[in-house]
C-alpha positions in Angstrom: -39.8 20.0 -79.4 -38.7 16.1 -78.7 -35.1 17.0 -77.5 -37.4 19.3 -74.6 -39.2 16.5 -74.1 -36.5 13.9 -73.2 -34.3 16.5 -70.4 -37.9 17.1 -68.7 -37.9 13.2 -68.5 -34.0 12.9 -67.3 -34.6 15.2 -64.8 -37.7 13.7 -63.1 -36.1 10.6 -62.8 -33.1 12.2 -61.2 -35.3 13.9 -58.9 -37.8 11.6 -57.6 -38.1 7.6 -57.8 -41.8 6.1 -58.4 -42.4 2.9 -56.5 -44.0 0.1 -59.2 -47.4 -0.7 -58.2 -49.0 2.7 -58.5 -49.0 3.5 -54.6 -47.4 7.3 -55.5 -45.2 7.1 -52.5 -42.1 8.8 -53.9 -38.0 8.9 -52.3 -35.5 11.7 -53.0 -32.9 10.3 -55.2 -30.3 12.5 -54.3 -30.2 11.1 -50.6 -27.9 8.0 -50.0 -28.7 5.0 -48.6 -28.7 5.8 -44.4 -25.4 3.1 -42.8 -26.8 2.1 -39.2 -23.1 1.6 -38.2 -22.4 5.4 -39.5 -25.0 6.8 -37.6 -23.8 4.6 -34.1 -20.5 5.9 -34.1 -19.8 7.9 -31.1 -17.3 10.9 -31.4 -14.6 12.3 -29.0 -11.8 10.0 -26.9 -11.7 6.7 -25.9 -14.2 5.3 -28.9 -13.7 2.3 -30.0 -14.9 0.8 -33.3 -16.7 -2.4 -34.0 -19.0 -4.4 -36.5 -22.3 -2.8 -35.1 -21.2 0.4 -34.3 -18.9 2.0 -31.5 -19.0 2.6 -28.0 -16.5 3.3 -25.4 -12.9 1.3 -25.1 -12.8 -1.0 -22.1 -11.5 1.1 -18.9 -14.0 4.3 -19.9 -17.6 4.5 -19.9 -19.6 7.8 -20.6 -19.7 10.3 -18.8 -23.0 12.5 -17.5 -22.3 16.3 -18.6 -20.7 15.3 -21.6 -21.8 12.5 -23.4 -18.2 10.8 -24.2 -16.3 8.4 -23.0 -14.0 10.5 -20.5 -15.1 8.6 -17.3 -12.3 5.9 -16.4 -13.1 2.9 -14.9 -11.5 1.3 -11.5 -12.0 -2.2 -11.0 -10.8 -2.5 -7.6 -12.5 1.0 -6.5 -10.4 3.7 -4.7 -12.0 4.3 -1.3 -10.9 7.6 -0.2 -9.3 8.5 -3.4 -10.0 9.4 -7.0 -9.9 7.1 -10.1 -8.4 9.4 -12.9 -6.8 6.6 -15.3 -8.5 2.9 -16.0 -7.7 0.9 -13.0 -5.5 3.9 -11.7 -5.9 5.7 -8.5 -5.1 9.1 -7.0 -4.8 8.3 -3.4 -4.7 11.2 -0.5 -1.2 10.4 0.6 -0.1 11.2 -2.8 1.0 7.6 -3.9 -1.1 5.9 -7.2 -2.4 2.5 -7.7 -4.7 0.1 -8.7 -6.8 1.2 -5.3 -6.3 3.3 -2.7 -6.1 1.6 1.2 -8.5 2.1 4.0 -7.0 5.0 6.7 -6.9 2.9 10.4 -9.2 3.0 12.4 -9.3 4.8 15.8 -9.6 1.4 17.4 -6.5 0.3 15.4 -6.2 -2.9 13.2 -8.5 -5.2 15.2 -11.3 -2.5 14.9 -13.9 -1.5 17.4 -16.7 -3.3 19.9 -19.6 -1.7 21.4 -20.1 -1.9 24.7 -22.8 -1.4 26.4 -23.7 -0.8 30.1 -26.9 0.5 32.0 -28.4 1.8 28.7 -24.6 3.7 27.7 -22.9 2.5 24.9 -19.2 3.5 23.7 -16.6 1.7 21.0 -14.1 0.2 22.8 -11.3 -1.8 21.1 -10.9 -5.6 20.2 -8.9 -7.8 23.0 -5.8 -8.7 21.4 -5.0 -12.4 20.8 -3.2 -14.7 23.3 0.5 -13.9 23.2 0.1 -10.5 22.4 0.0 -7.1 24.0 -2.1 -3.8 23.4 0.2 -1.1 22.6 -1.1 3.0 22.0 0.7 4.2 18.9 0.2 7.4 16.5 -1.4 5.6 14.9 -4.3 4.3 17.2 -3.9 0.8 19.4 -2.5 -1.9 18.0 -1.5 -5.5 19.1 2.0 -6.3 19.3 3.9 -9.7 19.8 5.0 -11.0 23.6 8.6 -12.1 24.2 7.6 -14.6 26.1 10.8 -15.9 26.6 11.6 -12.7 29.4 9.8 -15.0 31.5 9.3 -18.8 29.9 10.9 -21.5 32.2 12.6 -23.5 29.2 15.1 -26.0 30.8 17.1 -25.5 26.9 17.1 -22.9 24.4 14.0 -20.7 24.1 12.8 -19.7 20.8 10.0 -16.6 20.8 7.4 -17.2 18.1 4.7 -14.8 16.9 2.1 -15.2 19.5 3.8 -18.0 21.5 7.5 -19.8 22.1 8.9 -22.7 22.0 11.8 -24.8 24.2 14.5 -26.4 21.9 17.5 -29.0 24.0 20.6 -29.0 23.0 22.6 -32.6 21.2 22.0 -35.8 22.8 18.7 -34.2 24.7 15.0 -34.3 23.8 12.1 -32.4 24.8 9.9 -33.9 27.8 6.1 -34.3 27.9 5.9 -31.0 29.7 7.2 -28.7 26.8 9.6 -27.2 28.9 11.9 -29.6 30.6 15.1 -31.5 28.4 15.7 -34.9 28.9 18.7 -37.3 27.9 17.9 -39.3 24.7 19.2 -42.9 24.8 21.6 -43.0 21.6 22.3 -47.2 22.6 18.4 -47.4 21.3 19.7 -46.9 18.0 23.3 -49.4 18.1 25.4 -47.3 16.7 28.4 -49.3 17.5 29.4 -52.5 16.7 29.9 -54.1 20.0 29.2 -52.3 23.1 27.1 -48.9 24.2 27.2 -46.9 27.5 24.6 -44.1 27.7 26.0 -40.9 29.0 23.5 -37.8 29.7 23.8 -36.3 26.3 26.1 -38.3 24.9 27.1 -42.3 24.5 30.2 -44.2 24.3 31.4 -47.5 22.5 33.8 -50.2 24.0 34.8 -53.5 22.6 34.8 -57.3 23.7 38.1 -58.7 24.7 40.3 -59.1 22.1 39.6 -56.3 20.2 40.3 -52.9 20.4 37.9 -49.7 18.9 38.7 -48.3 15.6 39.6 -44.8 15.2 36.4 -44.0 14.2 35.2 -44.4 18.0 32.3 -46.8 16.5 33.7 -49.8 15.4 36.0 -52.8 16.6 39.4 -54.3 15.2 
């Protein structure tokens, strides 16, 4: 009968799709269009979603065994210790950071030198830097600042400075050419008083011409 006739139709064009042009290649119509973005999409933690798919957040990249992004990332790295966080470490002393720093060496902060002698060779540590000392601590040999003024010859005041030292004079004294020595500076050079100036060592004095007598403020003349 007709009305047979038209569901057998329906249903073949629900079931199958002919391609115009004859060819008989035929597509399921019950099977959806394939979305590439869909099928790119990772799953588990630390996905993160774009325009053309997923992949994983910044910080975490995938890991080996399981596929997902559970591996974090440490910019900086963390030498001895473990990177469980983006940019986080885990160091051995127990303390967390961005990285993790380098134990001391047994030839301290300077590190080593080899040395060799008669076809022997040993690590030996770095000479320390004028002005400073080696010194053994617990924590291997390190190089430690000389007060040089114990034993500096400075005429004045001496200042210690890392690696070095200074001589500082006192008012009304300079430093000589030798670095060490003070000697009087001439205030006069500079008139500071109206009339007359006497040098003293350290120091200077104003006086006055006749017929005037100095001001109270030692300088000038009335």
């Amino acid at each position: 009968p007709p009305v047979m006739l038209v569901e057998l139709f329906f249903q073949a064009a629900c079931v199958s799709l002919v391609l115009p042009g004859g060819q008989g290649r035929v597509y399921s119509a019950r099977k959806k269009p394939a979305s590439f973005a869909v099928e790119r999409r990772r799953v588990g933690p630390h996905v993160c979603f774009s325009g053309f798919g997923s992949g994983c957040c910044p910080g975490w990249m995938l890991s080996p065994g399981s596929g997902q992004c559970t591996l974090p990332l440490c910019s900086f790295g963390c030498g001895s210790g473990l990177c469980v966080a983006p940019n986080l470490c885990s160091c051995p002393d127990g303390e967390q950071g961005i990285t993790c720093p380098e134990p001391p060496g047994t030839c301290g902060e300077y590190g080593c030198d080899l040395s060799c002698n008669h076809g022997g060779c040993q690590e030996v540590a770095r000479v320390c830097p004028l002005g400073f000392s080696m010194v053994e601590t617990a924590n291997g040999i390190r190089c430690t600042d000389i007060d040089e003024c114990l034993s500096a010859a400075c005429e004045g005041l001496c200042v210690n400075t890392e690696g070095g030292f200074v001589c500082e004079c006192g008012p009304g004294m300079q430093l000589a050419a030798d670095r060490h020595s003070c000697q009087d500076t001439d205030e006069c050079l500079a008139t500071p008083c109206q009339h007359r100036c006497k040098n003293s060592v350290g120091s200077y004095r104003c006086s006055c011409r006749p017929g005037y007598h100095l001001h109270g403020n030692r300088h000038s003349c009335v």
